[in-house]
C-alpha positions as CSV (number, residue, x, y, z in Angstrom):
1,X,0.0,0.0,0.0
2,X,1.1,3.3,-0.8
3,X,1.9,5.7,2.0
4,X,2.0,9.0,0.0
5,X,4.5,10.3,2.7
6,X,6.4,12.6,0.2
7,X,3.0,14.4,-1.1
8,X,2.4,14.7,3.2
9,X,5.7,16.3,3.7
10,X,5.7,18.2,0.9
11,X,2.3,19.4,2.1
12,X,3.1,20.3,5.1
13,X,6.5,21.9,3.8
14,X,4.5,23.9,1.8
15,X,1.9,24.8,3.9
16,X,4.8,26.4,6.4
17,X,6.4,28.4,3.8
18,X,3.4,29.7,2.2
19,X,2.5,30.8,5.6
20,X,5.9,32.3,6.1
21,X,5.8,34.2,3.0
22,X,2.8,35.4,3.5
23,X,3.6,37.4,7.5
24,X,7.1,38.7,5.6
25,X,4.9,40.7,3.1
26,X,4.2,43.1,6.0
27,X,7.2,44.4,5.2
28,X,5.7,46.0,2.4
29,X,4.9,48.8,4.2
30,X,1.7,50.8,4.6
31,X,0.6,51.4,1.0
32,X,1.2,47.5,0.6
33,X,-0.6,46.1,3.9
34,X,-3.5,48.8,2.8
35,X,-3.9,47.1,-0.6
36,X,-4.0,43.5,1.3
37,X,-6.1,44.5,4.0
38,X,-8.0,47.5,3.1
39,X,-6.8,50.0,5.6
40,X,-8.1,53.6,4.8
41,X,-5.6,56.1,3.2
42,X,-8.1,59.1,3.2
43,X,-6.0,62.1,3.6
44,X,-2.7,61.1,2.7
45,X,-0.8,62.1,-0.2
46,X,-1.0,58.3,-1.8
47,X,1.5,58.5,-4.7
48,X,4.1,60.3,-2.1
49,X,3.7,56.9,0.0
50,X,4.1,55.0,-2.8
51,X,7.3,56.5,-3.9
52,X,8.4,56.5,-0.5
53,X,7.6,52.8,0.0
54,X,8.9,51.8,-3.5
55,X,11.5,49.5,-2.6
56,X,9.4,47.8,0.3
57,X,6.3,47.1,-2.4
58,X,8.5,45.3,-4.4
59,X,9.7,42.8,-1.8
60,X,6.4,42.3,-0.9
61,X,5.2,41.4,-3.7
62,X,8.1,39.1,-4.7
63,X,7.1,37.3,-1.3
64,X,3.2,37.8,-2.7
65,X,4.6,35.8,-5.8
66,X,6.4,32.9,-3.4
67,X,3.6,32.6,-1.2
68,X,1.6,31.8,-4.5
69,X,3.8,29.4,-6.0
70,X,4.2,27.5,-2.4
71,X,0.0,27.0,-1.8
72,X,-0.2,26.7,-5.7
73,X,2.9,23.4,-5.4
74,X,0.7,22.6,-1.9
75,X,-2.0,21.8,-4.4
76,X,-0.1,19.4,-6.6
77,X,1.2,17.1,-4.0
78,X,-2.3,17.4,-2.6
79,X,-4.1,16.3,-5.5
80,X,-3.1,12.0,-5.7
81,X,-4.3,12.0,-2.2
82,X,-7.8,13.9,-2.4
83,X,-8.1,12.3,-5.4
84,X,-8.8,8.6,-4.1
85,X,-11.0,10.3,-1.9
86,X,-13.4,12.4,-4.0
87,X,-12.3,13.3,-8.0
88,X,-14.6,16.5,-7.1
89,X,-12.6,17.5,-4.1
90,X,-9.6,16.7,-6.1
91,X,-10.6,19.0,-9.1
92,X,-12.1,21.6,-6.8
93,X,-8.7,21.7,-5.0
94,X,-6.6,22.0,-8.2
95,X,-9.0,24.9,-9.8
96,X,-9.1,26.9,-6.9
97,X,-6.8,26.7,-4.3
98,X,-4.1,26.2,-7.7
99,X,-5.4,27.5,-10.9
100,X,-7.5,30.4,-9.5
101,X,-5.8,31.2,-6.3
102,X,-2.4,31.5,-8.5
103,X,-4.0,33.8,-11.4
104,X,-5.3,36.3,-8.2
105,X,-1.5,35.9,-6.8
106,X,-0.5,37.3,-10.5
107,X,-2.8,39.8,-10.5
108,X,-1.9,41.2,-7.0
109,X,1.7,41.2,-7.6
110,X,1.2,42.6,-11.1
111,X,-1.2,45.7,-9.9
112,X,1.5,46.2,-7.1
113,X,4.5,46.4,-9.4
114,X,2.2,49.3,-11.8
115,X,1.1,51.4,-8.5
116,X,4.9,51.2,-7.6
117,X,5.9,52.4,-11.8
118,X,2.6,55.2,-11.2
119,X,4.6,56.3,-8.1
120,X,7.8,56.7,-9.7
121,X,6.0,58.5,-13.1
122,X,4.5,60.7,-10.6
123,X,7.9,62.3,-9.1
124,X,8.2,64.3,-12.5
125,X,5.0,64.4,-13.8
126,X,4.0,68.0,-13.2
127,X,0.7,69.1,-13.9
128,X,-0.3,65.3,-15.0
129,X,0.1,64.7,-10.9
130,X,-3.8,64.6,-10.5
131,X,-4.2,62.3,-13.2
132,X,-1.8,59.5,-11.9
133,X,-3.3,60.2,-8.2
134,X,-6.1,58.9,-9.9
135,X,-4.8,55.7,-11.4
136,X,-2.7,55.8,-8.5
137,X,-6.0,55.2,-6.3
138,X,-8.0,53.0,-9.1
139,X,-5.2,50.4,-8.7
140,X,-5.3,50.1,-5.0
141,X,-9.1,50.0,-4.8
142,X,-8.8,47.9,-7.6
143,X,-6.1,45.7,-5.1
144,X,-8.6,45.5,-2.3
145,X,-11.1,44.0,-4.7
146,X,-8.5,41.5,-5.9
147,X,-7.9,40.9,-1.9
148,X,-12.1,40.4,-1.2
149,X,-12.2,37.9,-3.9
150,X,-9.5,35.9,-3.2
151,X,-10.5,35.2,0.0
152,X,-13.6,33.4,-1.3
153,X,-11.8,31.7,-3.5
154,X,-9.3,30.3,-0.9
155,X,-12.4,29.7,1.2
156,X,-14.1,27.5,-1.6
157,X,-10.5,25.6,-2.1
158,X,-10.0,24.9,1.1
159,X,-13.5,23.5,1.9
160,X,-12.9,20.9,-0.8
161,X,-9.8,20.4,1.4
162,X,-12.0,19.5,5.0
163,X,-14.6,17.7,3.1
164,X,-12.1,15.0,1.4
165,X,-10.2,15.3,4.8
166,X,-13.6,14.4,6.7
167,X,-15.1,11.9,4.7
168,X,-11.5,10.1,4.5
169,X,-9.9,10.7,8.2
170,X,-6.6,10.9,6.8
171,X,-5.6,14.0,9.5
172,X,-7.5,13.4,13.2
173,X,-11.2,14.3,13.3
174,X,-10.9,17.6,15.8
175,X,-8.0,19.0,13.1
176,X,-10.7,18.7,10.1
177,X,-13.5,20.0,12.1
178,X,-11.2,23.1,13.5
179,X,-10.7,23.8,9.9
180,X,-14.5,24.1,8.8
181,X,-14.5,26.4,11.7
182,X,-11.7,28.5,10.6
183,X,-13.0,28.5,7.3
184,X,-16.7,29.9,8.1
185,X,-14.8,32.5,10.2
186,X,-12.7,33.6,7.1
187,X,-15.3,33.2,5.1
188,X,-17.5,35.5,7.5
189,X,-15.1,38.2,7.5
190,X,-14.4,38.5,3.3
191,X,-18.1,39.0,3.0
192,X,-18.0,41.5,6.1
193,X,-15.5,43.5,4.2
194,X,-16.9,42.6,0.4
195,X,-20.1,44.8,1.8
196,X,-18.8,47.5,2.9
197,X,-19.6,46.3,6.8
198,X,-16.9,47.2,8.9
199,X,-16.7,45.4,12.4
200,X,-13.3,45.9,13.3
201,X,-13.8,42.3,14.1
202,X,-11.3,41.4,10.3
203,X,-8.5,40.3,12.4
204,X,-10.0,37.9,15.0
205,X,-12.3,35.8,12.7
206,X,-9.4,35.2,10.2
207,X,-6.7,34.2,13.4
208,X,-9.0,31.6,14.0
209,X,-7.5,29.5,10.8
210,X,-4.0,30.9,11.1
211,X,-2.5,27.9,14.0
212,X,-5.4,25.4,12.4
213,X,-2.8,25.4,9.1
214,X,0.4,25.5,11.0
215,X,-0.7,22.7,13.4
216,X,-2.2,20.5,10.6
217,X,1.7,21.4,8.6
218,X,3.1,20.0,11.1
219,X,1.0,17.1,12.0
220,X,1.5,16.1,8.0
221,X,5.5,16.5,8.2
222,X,5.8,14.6,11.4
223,X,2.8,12.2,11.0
224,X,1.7,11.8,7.4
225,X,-1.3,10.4,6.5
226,X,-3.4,8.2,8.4
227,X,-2.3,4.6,6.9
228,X,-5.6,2.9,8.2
229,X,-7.2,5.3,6.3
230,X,-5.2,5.5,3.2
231,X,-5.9,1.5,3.4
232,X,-9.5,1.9,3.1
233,X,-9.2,4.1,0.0
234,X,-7.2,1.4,-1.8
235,X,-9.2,-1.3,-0.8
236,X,-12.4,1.0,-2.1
237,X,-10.7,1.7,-5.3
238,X,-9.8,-1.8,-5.7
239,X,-13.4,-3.0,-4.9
240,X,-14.4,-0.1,-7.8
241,X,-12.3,-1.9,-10.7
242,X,-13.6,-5.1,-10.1
């Protein structure tokens, strides 16, 4: 019977770094964390900040761009294993939490890298100044938009995560279960924010998934997959091609 203890270390691996990546682009600076997180700039001279902060949006969104490719590879060692589970899951995982969740990735990195050129244009732009504030604050409302969305889509991926993890037990019962819960939470605040509904309450429902995927990293790296589980799978599959 095959173990798949590669595609549960590599999962894990992954997991970690995407993580990783993801708390290092807060040294992006302000203009960067308010694109992410939609933090209000009313009042301040955006472009200046942007110029100012040049430097610091480009390393964040180089570690934007690693964070992608690590959840997008999290994905593909992921898939052989859903995939004995639930070709659904398996497909839901590739399309969202890979193909989807990678093309907002490129687009948030990509709209970062423009605001940052706007900035730089706008240092000798003269009486064209108001019309790159402009574009200037387009592209970060645009960025927030990008932020809202991909939020559901991560939410969406990572439910066809639980639900294959569920069905199959392959991680512990109470680690699954913690995850729907983290996920509703997330879930909870992208729509809070989507609809204009501030609570100030952003921060503490997405937390709640933040350890869930460290924990769960972890548990993969050190424990893999459950085997009793993996041999029900095989003996399913086997009792399918007869």
């Amino acid at each position: 019977m095959k173990t798949y203890r590669m595609n549960a270390v590599m999962t894990g691996v992954l997991y970690i770094l995407g993580t990783v990546f993801g708390i290092l682009t807060l040294v992006g600076g302000k203009v960067f964390s308010s694109g992410i997180t939609n933090a209000s700039l009313v009042g301040m001279d955006l472009l200046n900040l942007v110029t100012a902060d040049s430097a610091k949006i480009t390393v964040g969104s180089f570690l934007t761009m690693m964070m992608g490719i690590s959840l997008i590879l999290m994905s593909v060692f992921l898939y052989p294993v859903l995939r004995k589970v639930s070709k659904e899951m398996a497909m839901g995982l590739i399309l969202f939490r890979g193909a989807l969740e990678g093309v907002f990735y490129l687009i948030s990195v990509l709209t970062f890298l423009s605001l940052a050129a706007v900035g730089k244009m706008n240092t000798t732009a003269g009486s064209e100044s108001a019309v790159l504030q402009t574009i200037g604050n387009l592209l970060l409302q645009f960025l927030t938009f990008n932020s809202q969305l991909l939020s559901i889509v991560f939410v969406i991926g990572g439910m066809c995560i639980y639900i294959a993890f569920y069905r199959s037990r392959l991680i512990p019962r109470w680690l699954t279960i913690w995850g729907f819960i983290g996920m509703a939470t997330t879930l909870t605040s992208a729509l809070l924010t989507f609809f204009n509904m501030e609570t100030n309450l952003g921060f503490y429902l997405e937390i709640v998934l933040a350890p869930q995927e460290l924990i769960m990293a972890v548990w993969l790296i050190v424990k893999g997959f459950n085997k009793s589980a993996l041999a029900g799978l095989s003996e399913n599959a086997m009792k399918g091609n007869r």
